[in-house]
N, C-alpha and C positions, 0 to 999 in steps of 0.2 A: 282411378279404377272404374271400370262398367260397371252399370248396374248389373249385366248378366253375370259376371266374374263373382260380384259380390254375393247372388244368392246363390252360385253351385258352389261357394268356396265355404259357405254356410251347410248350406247341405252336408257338404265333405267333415265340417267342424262334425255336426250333428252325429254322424253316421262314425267317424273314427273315437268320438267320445261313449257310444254305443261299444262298440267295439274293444274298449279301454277297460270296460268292467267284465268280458272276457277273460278274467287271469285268474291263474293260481292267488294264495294268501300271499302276503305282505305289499310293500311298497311299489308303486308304479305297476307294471304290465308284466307277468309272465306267464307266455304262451308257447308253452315246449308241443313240439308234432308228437302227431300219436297220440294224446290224449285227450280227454273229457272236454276242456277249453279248446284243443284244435277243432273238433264236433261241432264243437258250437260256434265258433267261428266260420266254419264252412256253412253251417244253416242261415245265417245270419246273411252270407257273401251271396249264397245259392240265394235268397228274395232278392238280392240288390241287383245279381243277373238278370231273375227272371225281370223285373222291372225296366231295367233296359233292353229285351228286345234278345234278349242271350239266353241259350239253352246250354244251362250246368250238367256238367256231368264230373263223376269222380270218378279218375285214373288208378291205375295201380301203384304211384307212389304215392299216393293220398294227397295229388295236386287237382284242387277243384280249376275244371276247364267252364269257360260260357263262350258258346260259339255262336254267331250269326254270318251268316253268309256260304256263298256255294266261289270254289276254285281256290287259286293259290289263297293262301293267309299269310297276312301282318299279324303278330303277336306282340301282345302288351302283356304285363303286370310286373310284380314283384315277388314276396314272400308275405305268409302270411303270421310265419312265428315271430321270435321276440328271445333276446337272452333275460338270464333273469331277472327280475326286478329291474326292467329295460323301461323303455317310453312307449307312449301313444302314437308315433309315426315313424317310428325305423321300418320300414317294409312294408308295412301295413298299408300306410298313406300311398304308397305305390298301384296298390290293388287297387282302395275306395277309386282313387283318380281316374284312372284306366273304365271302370267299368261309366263310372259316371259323365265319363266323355261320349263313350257310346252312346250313353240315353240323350245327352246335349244335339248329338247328331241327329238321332231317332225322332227330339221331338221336333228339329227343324228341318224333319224330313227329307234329308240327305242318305241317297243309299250309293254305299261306296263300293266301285268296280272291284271288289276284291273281299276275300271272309275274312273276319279278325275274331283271333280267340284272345279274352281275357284269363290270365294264369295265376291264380292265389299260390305260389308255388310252398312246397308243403315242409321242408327243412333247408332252409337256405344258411342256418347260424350256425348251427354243426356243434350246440353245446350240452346234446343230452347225449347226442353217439359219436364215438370219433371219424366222424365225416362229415360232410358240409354239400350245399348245391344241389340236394338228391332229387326234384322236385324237375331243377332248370338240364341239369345232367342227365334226365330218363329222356326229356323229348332231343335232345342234341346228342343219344346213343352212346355215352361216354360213363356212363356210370363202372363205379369197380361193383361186378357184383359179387367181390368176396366179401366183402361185409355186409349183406346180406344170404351168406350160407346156413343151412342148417344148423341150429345150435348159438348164431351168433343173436344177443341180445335185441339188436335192431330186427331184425329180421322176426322176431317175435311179438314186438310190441307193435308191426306193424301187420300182422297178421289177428291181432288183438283190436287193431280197430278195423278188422273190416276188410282190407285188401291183399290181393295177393301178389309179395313182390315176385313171383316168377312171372309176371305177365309185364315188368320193367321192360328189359329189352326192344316187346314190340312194339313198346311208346315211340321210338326213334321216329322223329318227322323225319319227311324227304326231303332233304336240301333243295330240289328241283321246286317245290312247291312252295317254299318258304319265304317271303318276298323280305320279312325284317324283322326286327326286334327292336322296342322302346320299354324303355323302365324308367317311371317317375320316381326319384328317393331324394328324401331330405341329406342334405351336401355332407353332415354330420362332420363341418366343419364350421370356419368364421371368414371364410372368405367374398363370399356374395352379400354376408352380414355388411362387412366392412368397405364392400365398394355399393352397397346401397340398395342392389340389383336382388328384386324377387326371384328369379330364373337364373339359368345358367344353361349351358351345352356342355356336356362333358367332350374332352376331345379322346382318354382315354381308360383304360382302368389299370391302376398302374399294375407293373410286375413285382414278384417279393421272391426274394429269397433270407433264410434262415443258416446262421453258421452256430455250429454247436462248439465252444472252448474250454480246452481245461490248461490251466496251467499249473507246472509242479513246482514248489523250491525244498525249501526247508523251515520246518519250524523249531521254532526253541523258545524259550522264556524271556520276557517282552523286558525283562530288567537286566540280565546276564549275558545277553546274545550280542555283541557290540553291534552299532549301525553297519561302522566299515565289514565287507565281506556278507550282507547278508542275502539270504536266497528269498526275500518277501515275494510269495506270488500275487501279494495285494498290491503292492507297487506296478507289478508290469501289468495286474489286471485294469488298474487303475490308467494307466498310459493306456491301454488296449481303447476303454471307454473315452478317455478324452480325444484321443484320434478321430472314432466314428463319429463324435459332436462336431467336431475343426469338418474333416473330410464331406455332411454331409450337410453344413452351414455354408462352406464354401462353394458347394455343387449345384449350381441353377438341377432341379427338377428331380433332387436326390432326398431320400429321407433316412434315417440311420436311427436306430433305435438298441438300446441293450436294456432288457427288459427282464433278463432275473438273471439273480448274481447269487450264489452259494459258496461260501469257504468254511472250512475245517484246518485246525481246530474250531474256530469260532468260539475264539475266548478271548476276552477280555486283556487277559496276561499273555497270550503265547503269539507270537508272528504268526502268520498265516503260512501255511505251509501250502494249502491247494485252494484254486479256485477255480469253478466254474460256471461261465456267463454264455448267457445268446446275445447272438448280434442277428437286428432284422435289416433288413432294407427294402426300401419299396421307391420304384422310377415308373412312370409312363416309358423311359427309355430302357429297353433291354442292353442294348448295349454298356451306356451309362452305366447301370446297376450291376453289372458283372464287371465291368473296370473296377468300379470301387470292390466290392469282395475281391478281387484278384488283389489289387492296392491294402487293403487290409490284412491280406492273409501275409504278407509281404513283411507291412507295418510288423504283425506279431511274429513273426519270424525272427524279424532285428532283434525286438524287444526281448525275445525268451533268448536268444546268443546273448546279449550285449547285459542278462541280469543273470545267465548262468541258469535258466528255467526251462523243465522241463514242457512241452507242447504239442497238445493234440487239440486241431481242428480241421473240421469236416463241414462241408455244406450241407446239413440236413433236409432242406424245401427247397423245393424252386416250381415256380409259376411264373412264366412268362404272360407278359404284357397284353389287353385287349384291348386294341386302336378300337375306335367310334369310326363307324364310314361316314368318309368324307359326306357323300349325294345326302344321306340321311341328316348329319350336322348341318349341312346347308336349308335343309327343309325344316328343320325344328327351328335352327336361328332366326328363319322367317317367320316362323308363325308366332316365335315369341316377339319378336319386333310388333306384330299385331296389339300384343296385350298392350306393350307401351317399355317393353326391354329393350335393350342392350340387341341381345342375343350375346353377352360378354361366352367367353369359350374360358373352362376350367380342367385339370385333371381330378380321376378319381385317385384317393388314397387306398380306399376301400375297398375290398372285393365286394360282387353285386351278384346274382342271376345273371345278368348280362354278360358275365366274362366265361358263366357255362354254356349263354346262346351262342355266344359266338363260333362255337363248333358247329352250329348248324345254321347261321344265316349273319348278313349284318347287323350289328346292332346298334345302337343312337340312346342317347342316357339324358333326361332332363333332371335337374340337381334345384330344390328350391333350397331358400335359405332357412336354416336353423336359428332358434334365438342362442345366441351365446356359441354358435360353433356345438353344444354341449348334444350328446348322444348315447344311447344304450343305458341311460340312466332316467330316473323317473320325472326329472325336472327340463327332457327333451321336447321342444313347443316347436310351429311353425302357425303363422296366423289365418286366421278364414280367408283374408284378401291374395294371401302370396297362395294359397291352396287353390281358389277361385281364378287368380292366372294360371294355373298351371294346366286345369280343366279344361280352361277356355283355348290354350295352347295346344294342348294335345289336338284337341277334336280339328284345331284349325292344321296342324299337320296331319293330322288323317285324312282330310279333304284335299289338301295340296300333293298329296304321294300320285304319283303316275299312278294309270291302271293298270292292272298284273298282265 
């Protein structure tokens, strides 16, 4: 590793450990939008701007902007919240990076044919209001503003620190003027862990969809009820679950997940009479991910005929997939080959900022590795040297981007 890499990747350490004792009480990091810690987190972001060369300013979603330059704009950042009792680099490390590549530029007095704004964006976790992205969703013109209507919670507490969400809307950038989007985030996996590689290139952010099931049979007492003839809706629940493990084990680039399971009775002694579970799925391939839901809803079809069980499911969510641009992954690949990577190419599991930019420009995702894969938990680490490439990467893909 450079000695340059090594002291902005220290800086970075310094500055997101600064940032760390920003949180509400208990363990690790929480920093919900809208309140007293978001304040102060933006104080804090607003001297890191000023310092490189960038003039903050706060939006009406309570997304701190630092902008330098005049004509179209590259936009960088991340988010700057945190779920509860989360870590020191889910999002956050996104911003430090971003702005600190700018100053990397600044002080080697490189001025780039194009503006770039840095974006602390202001609720990207979506776990204190039921909704998510509102931050990356106001500049990309896609925000729902009914949850932000008169009377709604959100719309209050965001009036309470300061801004007014009727002035969303005209956040919307111009596509025309918009050259790109880069988001640095820790992979909040183990896959760059386990092939060695500090960086990575995202190629996409996968798609998810959510099915909502309930199955009926019958219940009775768990000693009198014979085996033969019975209507257990834990049994076909239980096929339902082992399918989407087989189904999304077998699937190059599938993930399958059944993530809460509820039955009644819920006793001890009685058969289960009903159950109901979610099934997630999440592909970089759209196609792929709705095969499988169609393949599944199929699967439990058989299963509720062939057990005599009653069945209701529904697709509750769908989000389709946001591909990484190709020109952009070729430019990041490059500049991390610089640091001394790969440029290895990964999908995201995770939804990002990035997958609300992509309504309004291409976007490009640099992924450092995580210790342990381990994320949104207090014991989330990335080291000074993989932070320090990543700095050093950035600023060298900002220097390689064609002029607007």
């Amino acid at each position: 590793m450079s000695a340059v890499a090594q002291r902005w990747g220290e800086r970075a350490e310094a500055h997101l450990r600064a940032l760390a004792k920003i949180s509400a009480g208990g363990p690790g990091v929480t920093r919900l939008p809208y309140t007293a810690e978001h304040r102060a987190a933006l104080v804090y972001l607003a001297r890191m701007m000023t310092a490189a060369g960038l003039v903050p300013q706060l939006d009406a979603a309570a997304t701190l902007i630092g902008r330098k330059g005049e004509g179209r704009t590259f936009y960088l950042g991340s988010h700057q919240d945190s779920v509860p009792n989360g870590g020191a680099y889910d999002g956050i490390a996104g911003v430090v990076l971003a702005i600190l590549a700018v100053e990397l530029l600044a002080q080697e007095g490189v001025e780039l044919p194009f503006a770039v704004e840095v974006c602390a964006f202001a609720d990207e976790e979506g776990v204190r209001f039921p909704t998510a992205l509102v931050g990356s969703r106001a500049l990309a013109g896609s925000n729902d503003m009914a949850t932000l209507a008169p009377g709604e919670p959100m719309r209050a507490a965001m009036e309470a620190f300061g801004v007014n969400p009727e002035g969303i809307p005209a956040l919307a950038r111009d596509p025309a003027k918009a050259i790109g989007y880069l988001e640095a985030h820790i992979e909040q996996g183990p896959v760059l862990e386990r092939a060695g590689e500090a960086l990575g290139v995202v190629t996409a952010i996968c798609g998810i969809e959510r099915h909502q099931v309930r199955l009926r049979g019958e219940t009775g007492h768990a000693g009198t009820l014979p085996m033969e003839g019975r209507q257990d809706a834990l049994v076909g629940a239980a096929a339902l679950v082992t399918e989407v493990n087989r189904l999304a084990r077998s699937t190059p680039q599938l993930r399958g997940t059944v993530g809460a399971l509820e039955l009644a009775p819920n006793a001890v002694n009685a058969v289960p009479g009903e159950v109901r579970l979610t099934i997630e799925l999440r592909s970089e391939d759209d196609a792929l991910r709705e095969q499988a839901g169609a393949a599944l809803t199929r699967f439990a079809q058989a299963t509720a005929k062939e057990m005599r069980l009653g069945l209701e499911m529904r697709r509750s969510y769908h989000q389709p997939a946001a591909p990484c641009d190709a020109k952009l992954r070729k430019v990041l690949a490059g500049a991390m080959r610089t640091t001394g990577g790969k440029g290895m190419e990964l999908p995201s599991g995770a939804t990002h900022d990035a997958s609300a930019m992509a309504d309004l420009c291409p976007i490009a995702m640099l992924f450092l590795r995580c210790k342990g894969g381990l994320s949104h938990r207090p014991e989330e680490s990335a080291t000074p040297g993989d932070l320090g490439q990543a700095v050093v990467a950035m600023a060298a893909f900002l220097r390689a981007l064609p002029a607007a």
